[in-house]
Each structure stands twice: as C-alpha cells, then as structure tokens.
C-alpha positions as CSV (number, residue, x, y, z in Angstrom):
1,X,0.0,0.0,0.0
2,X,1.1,3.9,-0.9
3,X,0.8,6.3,1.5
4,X,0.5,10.2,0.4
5,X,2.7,12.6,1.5
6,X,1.4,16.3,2.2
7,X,4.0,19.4,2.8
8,X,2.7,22.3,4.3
9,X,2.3,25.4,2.6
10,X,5.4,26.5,4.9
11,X,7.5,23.5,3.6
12,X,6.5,23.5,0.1
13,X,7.4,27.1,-0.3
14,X,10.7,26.2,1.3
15,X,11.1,23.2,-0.9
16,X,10.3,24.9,-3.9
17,X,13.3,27.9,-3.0
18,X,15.8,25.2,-2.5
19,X,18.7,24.1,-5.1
20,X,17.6,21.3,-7.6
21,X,20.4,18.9,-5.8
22,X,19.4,19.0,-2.9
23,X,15.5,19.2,-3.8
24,X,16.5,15.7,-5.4
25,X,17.7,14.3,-2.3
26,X,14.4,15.6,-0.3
27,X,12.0,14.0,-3.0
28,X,13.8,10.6,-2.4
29,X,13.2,10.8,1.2
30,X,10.0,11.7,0.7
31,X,9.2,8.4,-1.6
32,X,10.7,6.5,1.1
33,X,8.7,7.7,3.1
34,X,5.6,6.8,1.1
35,X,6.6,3.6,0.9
36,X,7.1,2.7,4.5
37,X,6.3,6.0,6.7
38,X,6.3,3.7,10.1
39,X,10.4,3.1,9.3
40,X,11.0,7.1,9.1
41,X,10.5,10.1,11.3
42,X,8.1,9.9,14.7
43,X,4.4,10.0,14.9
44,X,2.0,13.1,15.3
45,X,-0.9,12.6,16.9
46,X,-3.9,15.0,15.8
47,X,-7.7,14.8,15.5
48,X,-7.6,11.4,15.5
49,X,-5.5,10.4,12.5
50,X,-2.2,9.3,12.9
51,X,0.3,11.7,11.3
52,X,4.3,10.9,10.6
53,X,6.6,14.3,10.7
54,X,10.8,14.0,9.6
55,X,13.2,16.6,9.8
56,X,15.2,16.9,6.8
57,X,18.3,19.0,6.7
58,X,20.6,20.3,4.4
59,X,23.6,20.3,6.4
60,X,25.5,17.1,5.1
61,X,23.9,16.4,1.7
C-alpha cells in the first residue's frame, strides 16, 4: 500500500526555493517515506488520525 505525503504550505514554499540537488535528495526521502512511513520520522498525533513528521536538513547532503 502507498501512502501520500502532504507538505505544508510552509515547507512546500521552502522546498520549492531550494537548489535542484538538494531538492533531489528531499524528494527521495519523501518516496521512502511513502513507501514505509512507520520506518522514518516519529508520529503526530492530531484529531484522531495518525500523522508521521521528519526533519530533513541540508547540512551534510
């Protein structure tokens, strides 16, 4: 099963700004992540539905 992935309007602005390298690296994590979101980040709990949240950083790519 796929899971979708939803940005913020915060993050997607902020995604959308960044080089195309390192945007490259972020949409890899974030298909990973829609694969198997229990094996990445921690859980956010919120009106009842289970929501996953990772911190993704620049530093290091």
């Amino acid at each position: 099963m796929r899971y979708e992935v939803y940005l913020s309007p915060r993050a997607k602005k902020q995604y959308e700004r960044l080089d195309n390298h390192i945007r490259r690296k972020i949409k890899t994590e974030l298909l990973e992540l829609e694969d198997e979101p229990y094996g990445k980040g921690f859980s956010l709990l919120r009106l009842g539905a289970e929501l996953r949240c990772i911190k993704i950083s620049h530093a290091g790519v």
